[in-house]
C-alpha positions as a Markdown table, in Angstrom:
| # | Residue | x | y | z |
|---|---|---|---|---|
| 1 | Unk | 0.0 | 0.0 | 0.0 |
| 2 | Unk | 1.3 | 3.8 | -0.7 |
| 3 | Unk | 2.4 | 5.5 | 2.0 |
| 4 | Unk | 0.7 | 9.0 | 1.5 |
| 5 | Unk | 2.8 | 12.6 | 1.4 |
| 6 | Unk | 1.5 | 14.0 | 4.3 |
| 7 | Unk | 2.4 | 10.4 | 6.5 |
| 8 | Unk | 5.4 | 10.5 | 4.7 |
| 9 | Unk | 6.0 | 13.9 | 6.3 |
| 10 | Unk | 5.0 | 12.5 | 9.9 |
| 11 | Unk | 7.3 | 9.7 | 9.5 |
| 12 | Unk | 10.5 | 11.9 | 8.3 |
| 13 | Unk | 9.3 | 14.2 | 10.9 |
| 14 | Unk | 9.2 | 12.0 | 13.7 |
| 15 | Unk | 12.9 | 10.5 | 12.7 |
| 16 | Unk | 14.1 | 13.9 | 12.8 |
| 17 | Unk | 13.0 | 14.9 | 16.1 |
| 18 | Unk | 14.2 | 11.5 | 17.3 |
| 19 | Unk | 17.7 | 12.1 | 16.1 |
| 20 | Unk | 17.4 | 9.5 | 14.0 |
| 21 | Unk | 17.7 | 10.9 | 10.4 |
| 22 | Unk | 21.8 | 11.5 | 10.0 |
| 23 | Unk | 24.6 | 10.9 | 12.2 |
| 24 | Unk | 25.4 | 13.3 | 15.2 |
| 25 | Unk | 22.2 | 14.9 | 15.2 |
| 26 | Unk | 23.3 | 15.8 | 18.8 |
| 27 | Unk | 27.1 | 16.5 | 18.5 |
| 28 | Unk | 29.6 | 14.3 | 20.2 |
| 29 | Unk | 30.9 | 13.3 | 23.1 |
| 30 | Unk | 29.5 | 13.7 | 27.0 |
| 31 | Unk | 28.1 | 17.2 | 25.7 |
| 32 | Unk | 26.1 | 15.2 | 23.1 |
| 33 | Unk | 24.7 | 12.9 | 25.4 |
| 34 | Unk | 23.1 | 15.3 | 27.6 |
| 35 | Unk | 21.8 | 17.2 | 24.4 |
| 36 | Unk | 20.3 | 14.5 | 23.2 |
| 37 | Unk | 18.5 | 13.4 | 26.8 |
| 38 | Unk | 17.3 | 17.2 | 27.4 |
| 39 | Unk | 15.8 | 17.2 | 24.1 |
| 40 | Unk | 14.4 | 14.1 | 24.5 |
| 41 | Unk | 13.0 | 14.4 | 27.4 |
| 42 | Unk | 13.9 | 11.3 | 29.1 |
| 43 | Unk | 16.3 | 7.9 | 28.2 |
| 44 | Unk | 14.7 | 5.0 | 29.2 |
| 45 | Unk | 16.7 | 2.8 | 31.8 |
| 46 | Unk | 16.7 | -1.2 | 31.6 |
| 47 | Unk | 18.5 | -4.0 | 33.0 |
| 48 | Unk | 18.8 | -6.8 | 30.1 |
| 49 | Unk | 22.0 | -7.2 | 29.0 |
| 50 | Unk | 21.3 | -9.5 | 26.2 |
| 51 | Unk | 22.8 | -7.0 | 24.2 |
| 52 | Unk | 24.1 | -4.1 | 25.4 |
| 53 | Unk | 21.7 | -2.4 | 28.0 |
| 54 | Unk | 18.8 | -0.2 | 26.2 |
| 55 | Unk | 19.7 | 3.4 | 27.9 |
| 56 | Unk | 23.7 | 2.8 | 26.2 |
| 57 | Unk | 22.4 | 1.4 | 22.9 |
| 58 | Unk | 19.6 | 4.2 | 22.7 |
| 59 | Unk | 22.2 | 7.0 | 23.2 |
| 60 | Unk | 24.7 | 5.5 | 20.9 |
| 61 | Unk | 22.5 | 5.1 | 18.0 |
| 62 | Unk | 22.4 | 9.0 | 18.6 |
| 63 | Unk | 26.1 | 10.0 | 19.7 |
| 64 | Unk | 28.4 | 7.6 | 18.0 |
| 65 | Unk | 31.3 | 8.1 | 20.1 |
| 66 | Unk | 29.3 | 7.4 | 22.9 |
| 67 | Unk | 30.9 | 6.0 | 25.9 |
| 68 | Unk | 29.1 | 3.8 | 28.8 |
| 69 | Unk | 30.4 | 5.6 | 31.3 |
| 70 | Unk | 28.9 | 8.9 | 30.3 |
| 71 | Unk | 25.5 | 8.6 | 31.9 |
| 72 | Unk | 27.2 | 7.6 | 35.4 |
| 73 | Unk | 29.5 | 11.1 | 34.5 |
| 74 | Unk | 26.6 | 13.4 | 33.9 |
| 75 | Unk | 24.8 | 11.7 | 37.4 |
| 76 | Unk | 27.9 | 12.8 | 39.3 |
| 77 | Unk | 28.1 | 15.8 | 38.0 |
| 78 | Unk | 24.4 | 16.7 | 39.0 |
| 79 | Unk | 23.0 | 17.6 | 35.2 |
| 80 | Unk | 20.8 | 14.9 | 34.5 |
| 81 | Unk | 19.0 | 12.0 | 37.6 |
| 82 | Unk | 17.0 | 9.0 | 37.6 |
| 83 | Unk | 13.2 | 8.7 | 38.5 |
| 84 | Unk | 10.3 | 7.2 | 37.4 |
| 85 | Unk | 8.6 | 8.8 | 33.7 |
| 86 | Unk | 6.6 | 5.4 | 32.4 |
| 87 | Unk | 9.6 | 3.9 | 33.3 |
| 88 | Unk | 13.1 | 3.8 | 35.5 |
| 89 | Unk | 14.9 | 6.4 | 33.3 |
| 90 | Unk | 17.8 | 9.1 | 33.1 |
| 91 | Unk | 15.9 | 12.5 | 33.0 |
| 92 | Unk | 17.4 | 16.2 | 32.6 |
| 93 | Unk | 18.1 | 18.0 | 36.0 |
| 94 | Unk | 16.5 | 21.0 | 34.8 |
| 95 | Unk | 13.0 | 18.4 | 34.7 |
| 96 | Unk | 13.2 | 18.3 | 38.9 |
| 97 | Unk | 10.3 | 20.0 | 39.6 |
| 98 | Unk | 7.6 | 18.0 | 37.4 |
| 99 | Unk | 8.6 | 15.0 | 39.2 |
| 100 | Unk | 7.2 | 16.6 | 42.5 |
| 101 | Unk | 3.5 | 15.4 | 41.4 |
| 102 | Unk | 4.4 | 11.9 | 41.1 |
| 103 | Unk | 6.7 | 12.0 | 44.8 |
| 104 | Unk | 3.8 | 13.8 | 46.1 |
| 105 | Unk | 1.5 | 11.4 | 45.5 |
| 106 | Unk | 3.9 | 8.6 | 46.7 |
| 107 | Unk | 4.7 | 10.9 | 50.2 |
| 108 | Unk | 1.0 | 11.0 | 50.5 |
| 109 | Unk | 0.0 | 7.4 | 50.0 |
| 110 | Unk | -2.1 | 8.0 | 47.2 |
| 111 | Unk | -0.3 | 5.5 | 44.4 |
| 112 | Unk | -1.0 | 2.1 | 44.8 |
| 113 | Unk | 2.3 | 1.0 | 45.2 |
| 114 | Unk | 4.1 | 1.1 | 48.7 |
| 115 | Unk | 1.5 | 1.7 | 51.1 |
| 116 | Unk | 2.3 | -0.5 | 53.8 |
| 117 | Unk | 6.1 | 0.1 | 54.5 |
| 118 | Unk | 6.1 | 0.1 | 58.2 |
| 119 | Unk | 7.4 | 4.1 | 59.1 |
| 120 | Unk | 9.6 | 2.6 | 61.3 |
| 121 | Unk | 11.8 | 1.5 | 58.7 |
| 122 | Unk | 11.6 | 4.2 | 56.9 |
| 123 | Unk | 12.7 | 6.5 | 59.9 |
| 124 | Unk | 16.0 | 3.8 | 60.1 |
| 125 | Unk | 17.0 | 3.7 | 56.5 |
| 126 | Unk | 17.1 | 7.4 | 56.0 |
| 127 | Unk | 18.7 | 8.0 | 59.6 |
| 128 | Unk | 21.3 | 5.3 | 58.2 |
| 129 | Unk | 21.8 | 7.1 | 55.2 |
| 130 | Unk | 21.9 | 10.9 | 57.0 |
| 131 | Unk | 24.5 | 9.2 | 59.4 |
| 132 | Unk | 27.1 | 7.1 | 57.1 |
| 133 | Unk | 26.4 | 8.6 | 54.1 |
| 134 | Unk | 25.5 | 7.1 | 50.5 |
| 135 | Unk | 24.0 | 3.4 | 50.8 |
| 136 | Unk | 23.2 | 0.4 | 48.1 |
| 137 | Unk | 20.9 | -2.2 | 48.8 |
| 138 | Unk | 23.5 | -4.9 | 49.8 |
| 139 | Unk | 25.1 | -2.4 | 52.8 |
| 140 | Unk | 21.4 | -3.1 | 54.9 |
| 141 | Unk | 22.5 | -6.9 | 54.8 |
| 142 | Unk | 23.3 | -7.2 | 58.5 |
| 143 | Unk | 26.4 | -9.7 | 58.8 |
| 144 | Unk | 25.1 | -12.8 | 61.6 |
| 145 | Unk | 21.3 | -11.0 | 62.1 |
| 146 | Unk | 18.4 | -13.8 | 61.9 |
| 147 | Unk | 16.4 | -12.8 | 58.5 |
| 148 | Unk | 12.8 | -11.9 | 59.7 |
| 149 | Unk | 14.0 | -9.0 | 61.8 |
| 150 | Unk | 12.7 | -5.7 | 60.7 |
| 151 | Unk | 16.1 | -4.3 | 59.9 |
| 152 | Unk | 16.9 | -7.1 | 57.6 |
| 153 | Unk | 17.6 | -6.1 | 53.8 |
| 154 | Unk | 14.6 | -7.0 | 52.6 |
| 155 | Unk | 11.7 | -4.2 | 54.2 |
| 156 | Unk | 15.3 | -2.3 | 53.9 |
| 157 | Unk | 14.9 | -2.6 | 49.9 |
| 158 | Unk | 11.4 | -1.8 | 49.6 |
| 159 | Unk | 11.9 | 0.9 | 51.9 |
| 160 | Unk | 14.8 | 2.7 | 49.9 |
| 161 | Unk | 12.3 | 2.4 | 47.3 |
| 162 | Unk | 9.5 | 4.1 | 48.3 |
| 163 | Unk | 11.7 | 6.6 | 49.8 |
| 164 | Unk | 13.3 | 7.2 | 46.0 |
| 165 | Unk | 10.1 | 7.6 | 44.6 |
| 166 | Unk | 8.6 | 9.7 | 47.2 |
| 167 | Unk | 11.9 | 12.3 | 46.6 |
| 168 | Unk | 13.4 | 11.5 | 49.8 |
| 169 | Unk | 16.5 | 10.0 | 48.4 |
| 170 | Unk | 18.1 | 9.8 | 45.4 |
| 171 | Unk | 20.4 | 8.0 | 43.0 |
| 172 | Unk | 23.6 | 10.2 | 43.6 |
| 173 | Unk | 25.1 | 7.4 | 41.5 |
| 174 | Unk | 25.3 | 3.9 | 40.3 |
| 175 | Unk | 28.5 | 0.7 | 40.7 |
| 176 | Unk | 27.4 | -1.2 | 37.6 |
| 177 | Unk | 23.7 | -1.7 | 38.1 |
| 178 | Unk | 23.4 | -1.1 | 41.4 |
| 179 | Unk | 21.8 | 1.7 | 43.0 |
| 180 | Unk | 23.6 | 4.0 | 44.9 |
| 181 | Unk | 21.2 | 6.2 | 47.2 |
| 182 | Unk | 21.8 | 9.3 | 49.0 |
| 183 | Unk | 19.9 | 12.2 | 50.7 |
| 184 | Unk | 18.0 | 14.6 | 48.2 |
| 185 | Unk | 19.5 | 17.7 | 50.2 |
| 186 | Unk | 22.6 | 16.5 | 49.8 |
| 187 | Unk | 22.2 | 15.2 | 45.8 |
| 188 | Unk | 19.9 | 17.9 | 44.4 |
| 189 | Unk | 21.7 | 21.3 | 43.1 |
| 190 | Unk | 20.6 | 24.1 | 45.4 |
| 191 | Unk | 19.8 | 26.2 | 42.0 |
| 192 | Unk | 17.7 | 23.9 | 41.3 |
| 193 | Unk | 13.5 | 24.6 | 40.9 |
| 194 | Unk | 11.4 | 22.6 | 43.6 |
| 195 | Unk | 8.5 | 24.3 | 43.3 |
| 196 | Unk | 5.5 | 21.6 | 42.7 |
| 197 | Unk | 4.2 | 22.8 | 38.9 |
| 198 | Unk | 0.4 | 23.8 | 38.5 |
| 199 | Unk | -1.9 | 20.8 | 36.7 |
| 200 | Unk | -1.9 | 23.5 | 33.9 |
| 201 | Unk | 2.0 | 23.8 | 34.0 |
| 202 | Unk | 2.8 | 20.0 | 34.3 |
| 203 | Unk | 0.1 | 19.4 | 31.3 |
| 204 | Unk | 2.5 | 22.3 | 29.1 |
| 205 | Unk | 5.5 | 20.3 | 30.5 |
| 206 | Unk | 4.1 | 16.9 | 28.8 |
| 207 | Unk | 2.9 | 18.9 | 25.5 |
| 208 | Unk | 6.1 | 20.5 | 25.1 |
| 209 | Unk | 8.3 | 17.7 | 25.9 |
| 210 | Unk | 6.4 | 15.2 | 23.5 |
| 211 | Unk | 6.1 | 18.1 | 20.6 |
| 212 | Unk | 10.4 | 18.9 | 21.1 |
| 213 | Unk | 10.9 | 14.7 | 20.7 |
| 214 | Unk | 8.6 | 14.0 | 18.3 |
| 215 | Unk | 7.9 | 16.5 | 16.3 |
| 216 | Unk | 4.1 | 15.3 | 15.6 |
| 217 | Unk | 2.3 | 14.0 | 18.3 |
| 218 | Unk | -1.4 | 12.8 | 19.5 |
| 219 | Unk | -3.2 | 13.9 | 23.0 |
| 220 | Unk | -3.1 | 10.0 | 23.1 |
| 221 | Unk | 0.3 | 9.7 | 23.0 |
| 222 | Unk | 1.0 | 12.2 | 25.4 |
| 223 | Unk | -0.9 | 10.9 | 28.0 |
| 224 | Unk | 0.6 | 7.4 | 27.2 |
| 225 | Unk | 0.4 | 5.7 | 31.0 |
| 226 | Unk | -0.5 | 8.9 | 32.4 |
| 227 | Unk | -4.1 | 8.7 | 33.9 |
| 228 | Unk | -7.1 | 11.2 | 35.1 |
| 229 | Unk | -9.3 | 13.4 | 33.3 |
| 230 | Unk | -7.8 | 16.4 | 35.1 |
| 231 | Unk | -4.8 | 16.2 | 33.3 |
| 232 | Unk | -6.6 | 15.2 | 29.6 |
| 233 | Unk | -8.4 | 18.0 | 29.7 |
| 234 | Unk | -5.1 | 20.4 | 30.3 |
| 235 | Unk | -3.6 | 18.5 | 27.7 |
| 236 | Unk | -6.4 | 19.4 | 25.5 |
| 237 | Unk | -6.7 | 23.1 | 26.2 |
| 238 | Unk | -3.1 | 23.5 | 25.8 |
| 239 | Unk | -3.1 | 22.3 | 22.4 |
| 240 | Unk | -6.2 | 24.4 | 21.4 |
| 241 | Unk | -3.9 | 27.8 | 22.9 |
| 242 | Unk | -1.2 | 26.8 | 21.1 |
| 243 | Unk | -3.6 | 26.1 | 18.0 |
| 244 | Unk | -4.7 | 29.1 | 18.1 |
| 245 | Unk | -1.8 | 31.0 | 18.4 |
| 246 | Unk | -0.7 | 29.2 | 15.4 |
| 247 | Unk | 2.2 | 27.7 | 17.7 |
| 248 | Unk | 0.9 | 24.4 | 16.1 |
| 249 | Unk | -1.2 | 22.5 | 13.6 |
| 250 | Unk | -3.5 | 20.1 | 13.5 |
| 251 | Unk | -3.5 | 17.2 | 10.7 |
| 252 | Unk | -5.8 | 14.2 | 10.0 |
| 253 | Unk | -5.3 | 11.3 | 8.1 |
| 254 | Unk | -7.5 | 8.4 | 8.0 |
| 255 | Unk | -7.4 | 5.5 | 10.5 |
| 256 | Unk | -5.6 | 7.8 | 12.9 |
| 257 | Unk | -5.9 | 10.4 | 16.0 |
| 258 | Unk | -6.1 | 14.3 | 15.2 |
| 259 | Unk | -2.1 | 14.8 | 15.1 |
| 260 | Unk | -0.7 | 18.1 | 16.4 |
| 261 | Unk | 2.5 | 18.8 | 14.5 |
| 262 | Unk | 5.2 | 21.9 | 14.5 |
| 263 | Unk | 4.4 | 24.3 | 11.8 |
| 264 | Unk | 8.3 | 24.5 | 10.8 |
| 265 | Unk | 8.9 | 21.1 | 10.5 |
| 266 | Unk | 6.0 | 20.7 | 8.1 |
| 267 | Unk | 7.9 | 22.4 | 5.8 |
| 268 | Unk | 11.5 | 21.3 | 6.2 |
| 269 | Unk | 10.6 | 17.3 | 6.3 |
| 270 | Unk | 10.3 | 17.7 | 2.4 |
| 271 | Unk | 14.5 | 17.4 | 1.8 |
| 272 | Unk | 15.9 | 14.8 | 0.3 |
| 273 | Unk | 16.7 | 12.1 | 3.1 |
| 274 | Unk | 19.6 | 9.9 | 3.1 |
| 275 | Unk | 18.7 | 6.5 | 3.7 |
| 276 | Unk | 20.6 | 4.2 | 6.7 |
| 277 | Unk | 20.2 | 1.6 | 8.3 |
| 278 | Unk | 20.2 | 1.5 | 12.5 |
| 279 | Unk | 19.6 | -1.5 | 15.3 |
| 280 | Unk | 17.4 | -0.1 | 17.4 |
| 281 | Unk | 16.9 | -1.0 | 21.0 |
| 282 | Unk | 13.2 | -2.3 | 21.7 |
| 283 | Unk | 13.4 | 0.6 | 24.6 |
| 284 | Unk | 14.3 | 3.3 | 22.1 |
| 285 | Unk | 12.3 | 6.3 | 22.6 |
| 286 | Unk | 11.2 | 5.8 | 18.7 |
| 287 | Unk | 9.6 | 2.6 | 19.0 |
| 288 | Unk | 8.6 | 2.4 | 22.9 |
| 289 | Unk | 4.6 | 3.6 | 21.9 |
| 290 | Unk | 3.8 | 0.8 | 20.3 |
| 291 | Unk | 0.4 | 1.8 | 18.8 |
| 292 | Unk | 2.1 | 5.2 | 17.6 |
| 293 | Unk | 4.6 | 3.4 | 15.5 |
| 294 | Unk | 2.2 | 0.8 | 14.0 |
| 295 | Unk | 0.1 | 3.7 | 12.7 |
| 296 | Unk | 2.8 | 5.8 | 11.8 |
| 297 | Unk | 5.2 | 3.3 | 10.1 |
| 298 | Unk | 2.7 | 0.3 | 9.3 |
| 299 | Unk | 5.2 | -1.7 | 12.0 |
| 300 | Unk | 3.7 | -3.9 | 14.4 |
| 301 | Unk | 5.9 | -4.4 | 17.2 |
| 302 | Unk | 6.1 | -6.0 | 20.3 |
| 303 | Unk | 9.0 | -7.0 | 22.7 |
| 304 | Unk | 8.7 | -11.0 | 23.3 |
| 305 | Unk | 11.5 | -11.7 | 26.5 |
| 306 | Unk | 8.5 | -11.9 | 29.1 |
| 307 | Unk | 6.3 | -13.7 | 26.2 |
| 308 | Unk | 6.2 | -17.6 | 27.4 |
| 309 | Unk | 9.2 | -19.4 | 24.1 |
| 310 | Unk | 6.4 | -21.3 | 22.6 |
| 311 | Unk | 4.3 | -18.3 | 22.3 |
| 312 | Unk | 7.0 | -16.6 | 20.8 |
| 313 | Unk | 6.5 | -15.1 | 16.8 |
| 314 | Unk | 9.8 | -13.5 | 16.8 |
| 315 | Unk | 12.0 | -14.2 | 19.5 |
| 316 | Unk | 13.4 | -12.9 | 22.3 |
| 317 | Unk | 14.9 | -10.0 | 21.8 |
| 318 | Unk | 14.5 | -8.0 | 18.5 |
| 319 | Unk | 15.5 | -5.5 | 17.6 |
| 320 | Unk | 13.8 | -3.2 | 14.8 |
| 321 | Unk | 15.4 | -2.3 | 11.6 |
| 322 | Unk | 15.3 | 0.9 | 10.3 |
| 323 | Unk | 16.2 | 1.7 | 6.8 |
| 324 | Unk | 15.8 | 5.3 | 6.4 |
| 325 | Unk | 12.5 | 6.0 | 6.9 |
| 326 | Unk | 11.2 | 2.8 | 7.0 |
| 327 | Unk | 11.2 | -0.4 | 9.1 |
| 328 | Unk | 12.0 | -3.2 | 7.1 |
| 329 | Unk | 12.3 | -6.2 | 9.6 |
| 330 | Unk | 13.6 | -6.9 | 13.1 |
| 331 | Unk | 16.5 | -9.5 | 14.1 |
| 332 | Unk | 16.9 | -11.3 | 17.4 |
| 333 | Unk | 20.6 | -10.7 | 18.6 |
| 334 | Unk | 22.1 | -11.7 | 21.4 |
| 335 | Unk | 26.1 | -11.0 | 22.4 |
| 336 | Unk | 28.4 | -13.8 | 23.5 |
| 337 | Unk | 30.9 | -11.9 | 24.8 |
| 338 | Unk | 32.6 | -14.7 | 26.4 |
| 339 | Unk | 33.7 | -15.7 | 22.7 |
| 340 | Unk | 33.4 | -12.3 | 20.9 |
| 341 | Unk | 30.6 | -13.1 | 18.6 |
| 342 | Unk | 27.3 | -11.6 | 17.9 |
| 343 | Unk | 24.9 | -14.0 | 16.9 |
| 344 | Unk | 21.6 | -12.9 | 14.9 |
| 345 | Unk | 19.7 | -15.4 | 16.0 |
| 346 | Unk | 16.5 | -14.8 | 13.7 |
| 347 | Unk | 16.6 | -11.9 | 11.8 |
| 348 | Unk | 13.2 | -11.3 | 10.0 |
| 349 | Unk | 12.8 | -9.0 | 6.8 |
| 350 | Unk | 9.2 | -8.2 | 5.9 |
| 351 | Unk | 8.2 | -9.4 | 2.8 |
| 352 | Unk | 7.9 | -6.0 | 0.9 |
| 353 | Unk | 11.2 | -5.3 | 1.5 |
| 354 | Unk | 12.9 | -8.7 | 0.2 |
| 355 | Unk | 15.0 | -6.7 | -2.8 |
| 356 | Unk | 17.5 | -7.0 | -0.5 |
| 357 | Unk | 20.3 | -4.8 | -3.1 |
| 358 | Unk | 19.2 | -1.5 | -1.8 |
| 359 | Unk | 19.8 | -1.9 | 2.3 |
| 360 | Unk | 21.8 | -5.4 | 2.2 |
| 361 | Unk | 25.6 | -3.2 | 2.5 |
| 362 | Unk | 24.5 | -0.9 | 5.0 |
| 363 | Unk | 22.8 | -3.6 | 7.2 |
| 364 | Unk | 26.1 | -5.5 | 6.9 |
| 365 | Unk | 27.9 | -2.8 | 8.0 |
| 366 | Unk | 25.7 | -1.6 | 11.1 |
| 367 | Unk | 25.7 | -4.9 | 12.3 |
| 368 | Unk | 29.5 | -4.8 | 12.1 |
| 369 | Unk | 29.2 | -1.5 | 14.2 |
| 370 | Unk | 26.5 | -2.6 | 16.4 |
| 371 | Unk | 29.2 | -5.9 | 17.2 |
| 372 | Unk | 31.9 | -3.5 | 18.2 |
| 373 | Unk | 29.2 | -1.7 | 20.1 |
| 374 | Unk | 29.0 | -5.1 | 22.2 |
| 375 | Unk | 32.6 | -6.0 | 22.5 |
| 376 | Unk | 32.3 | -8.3 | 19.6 |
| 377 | Unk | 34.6 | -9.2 | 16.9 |
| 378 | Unk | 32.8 | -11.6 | 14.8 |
| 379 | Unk | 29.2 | -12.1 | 13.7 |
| 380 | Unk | 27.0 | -15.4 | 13.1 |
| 381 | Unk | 24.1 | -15.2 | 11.0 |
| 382 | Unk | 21.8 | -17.9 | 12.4 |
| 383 | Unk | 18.2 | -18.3 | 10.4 |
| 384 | Unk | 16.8 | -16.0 | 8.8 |
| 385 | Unk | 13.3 | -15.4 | 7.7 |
| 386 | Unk | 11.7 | -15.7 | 4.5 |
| 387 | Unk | 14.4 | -18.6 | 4.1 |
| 388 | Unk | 14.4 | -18.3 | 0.5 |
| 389 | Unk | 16.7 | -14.9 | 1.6 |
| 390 | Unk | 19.2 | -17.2 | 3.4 |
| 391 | Unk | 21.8 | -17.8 | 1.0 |
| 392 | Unk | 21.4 | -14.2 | -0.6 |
| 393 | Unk | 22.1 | -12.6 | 3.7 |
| 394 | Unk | 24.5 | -15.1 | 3.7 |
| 395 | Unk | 26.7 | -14.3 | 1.3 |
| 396 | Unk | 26.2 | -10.2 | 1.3 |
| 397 | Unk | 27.7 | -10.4 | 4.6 |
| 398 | Unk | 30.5 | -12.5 | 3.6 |
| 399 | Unk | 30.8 | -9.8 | 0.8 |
| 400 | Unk | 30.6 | -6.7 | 2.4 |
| 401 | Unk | 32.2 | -7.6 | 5.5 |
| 402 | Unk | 35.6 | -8.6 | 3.6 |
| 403 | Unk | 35.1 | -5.3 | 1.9 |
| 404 | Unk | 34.5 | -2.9 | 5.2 |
């Protein structure tokens, strides 16, 4: 089916904003990194290491010097923290203050998660903390005490938590995965804003944020996991100010939501695009509305590790394919590092897209990239689906990677 101009202008759109139509949209280095997370909005944080972890791979598909040890650089130095947006994710210090709603609503009992952490061990852990200073999980493991006692490290976990997402503590940095958690007075810049925004402002936060990232957006997707009719109808009459102060516009195509799109971009998606093709991480911020990119792209896609193996279409953990403005398959991947090798364990190529001559070299040699990515110095192509593209896959890569 033809892809129409104006969705073909949402698409290109969309990739722009993302960061995702040339190489070093954001610049390079450290400075990059926090570029590309303030104009995003947020970097989603995850703990699968089947390749490498989704907040490195999303950033390095966006900075390509990028260096793992960046995020924990920015956390020490106090410009960007973690908290909860849908997700555990790195967000932009200057954000703070529309995070107050959600730890408000934590301090106040009024999520549904954490409600019955006795206050007792709340008082301890953050008297601990305010006494020997920055703590992980593992330090309230009291050596020769009988588990079942209240000060053992298990109420001690749940209670750091709710005491991170209620802003009492926070992350003041990380040893691999693990969490390192300190007093907010002591982590939080003293510049920063901690007044609690209005409903109006935190609505105008969301718009902003989503319109900046994406470029084209829905009310839907904005209030993606967010609930209450409060906010929806902010969200709405912020749009209709800014519609009306021409600010932005409003575009409908068939089988879709009312999208609310940047005049400027509307104009400047019509340049030529230069096609390439990128691994994205399930967790990108591209592909993480599901629903969004199915009726943006034609892409249905859905992440399959929790998804029981027999019930698996796809596999385990694929990762879309991207050829310049389109998505042309997905490949399960996983990263031996133990032997070096990255194994495409089922890479997938949608049936429209099986003349394989106009993407096959670039694939080949973002694969080769994405392997260095993962400490990998050789690939194995596994299975590959339709089949009849087996031998074709098979020997491009031998091809182009002799070549590269």
């Amino acid at each position: 089916m033809k892809t129409s101009p104006m969705l073909k202008q949402l698409q290109r759109i969309t990739l722009q904003c993302q960061g995702l139509s040339k190489a070093s949209s954001f610049g390079k280095g450290k400075e990059a990194v926090l570029a590309a997370l303030e104009h995003l909005g947020y970097i989603q944080i995850d703990t699968l290491s089947i390749v490498e972890r989704a907040h490195h791979h999303t950033l390095w598909i966006r900075v390509p010097d990028y260096q793992v040890d960046y995020l924990d650089q920015l956390v020490e130095e106090r410009k960007i923290f973690e908290y909860w947006f849908h997700a555990a994710s790195y967000l932009p210090i200057r954000d703070f203050r529309y995070a107050l709603p959600q730890m408000l609503r934590f301090k106040r009992g009024e999520a549904r998660y954490y409600t019955n952490v006795d206050p007792k061990i709340l008082s301890y852990v953050k008297d601990r903390i305010r006494l020997d200073g920055p703590q992980k999980v593992r330090d309230f493991n009291p050596v020769g005490k009988k588990s079942g006692s209240w000060w053992d490290w298990k109420p001690a976990k749940v209670a750091l938590e709710k005491l991170f997402m209620q802003g009492d503590l926070m992350v003041s940095g990380r040893k691999g995965m693990e969490k390192i958690y300190d007093l907010t007075e002591r982590v939080l810049p003293s510049a920063i804003n901690t007044t609690e925004p209005s409903p109006f402002e935190f609505a105008e936060y969301l718009v902003k944020t989503h319109l900046r990232a994406y470029g084209a957006t829905s009310i839907k997707q904005i209030l993606y996991l967010k609930r209450g009719e409060a906010l929806r109808k902010n969200v709405e009459f912020v749009l209709q100010t800014m519609l009306e102060a021409k600010k932005v516009r409003q575009v409908i195509i068939d089988g879709m939501p009312a999208i609310f799109v940047l005049p400027a971009l509307l104009e400047n998606s019509r340049k030529i695009y230069s096609p390439e093709v990128q691994l994205l991480s399930p967790f990108d911020n591209s592909v993480i509305h599901r629903e969004r990119v199915e009726q943006l792209f034609n892409f249905s896609f859905r992440l399959e590790c929790y998804t029981p193996k027999e019930k698996r279409e796809y596999g385990y953990f694929c990762l879309p394919i991207l050829f310049g403005d389109e998505f042309i398959g997905r490949v399960d991947c996983k990263a031996h590092r133990k032997i070096g090798q990255l194994e495409l364990i089922h890479l997938h190529i949608l049936d429209k897209h099986s003349e394989v001559e106009s993407w096959l070299g670039l694939f080949v040699r973002a694969v080769e990239r994405f392997s260095n990515f993962n400490g990998c110095n050789s690939l194995k192509l596994t299975k590959v689906s339709p089949v009849a593209l087996t031998d074709e896959l098979k020997q491009g890569f031998i091809k182009y990677a002799s070549n590269s």
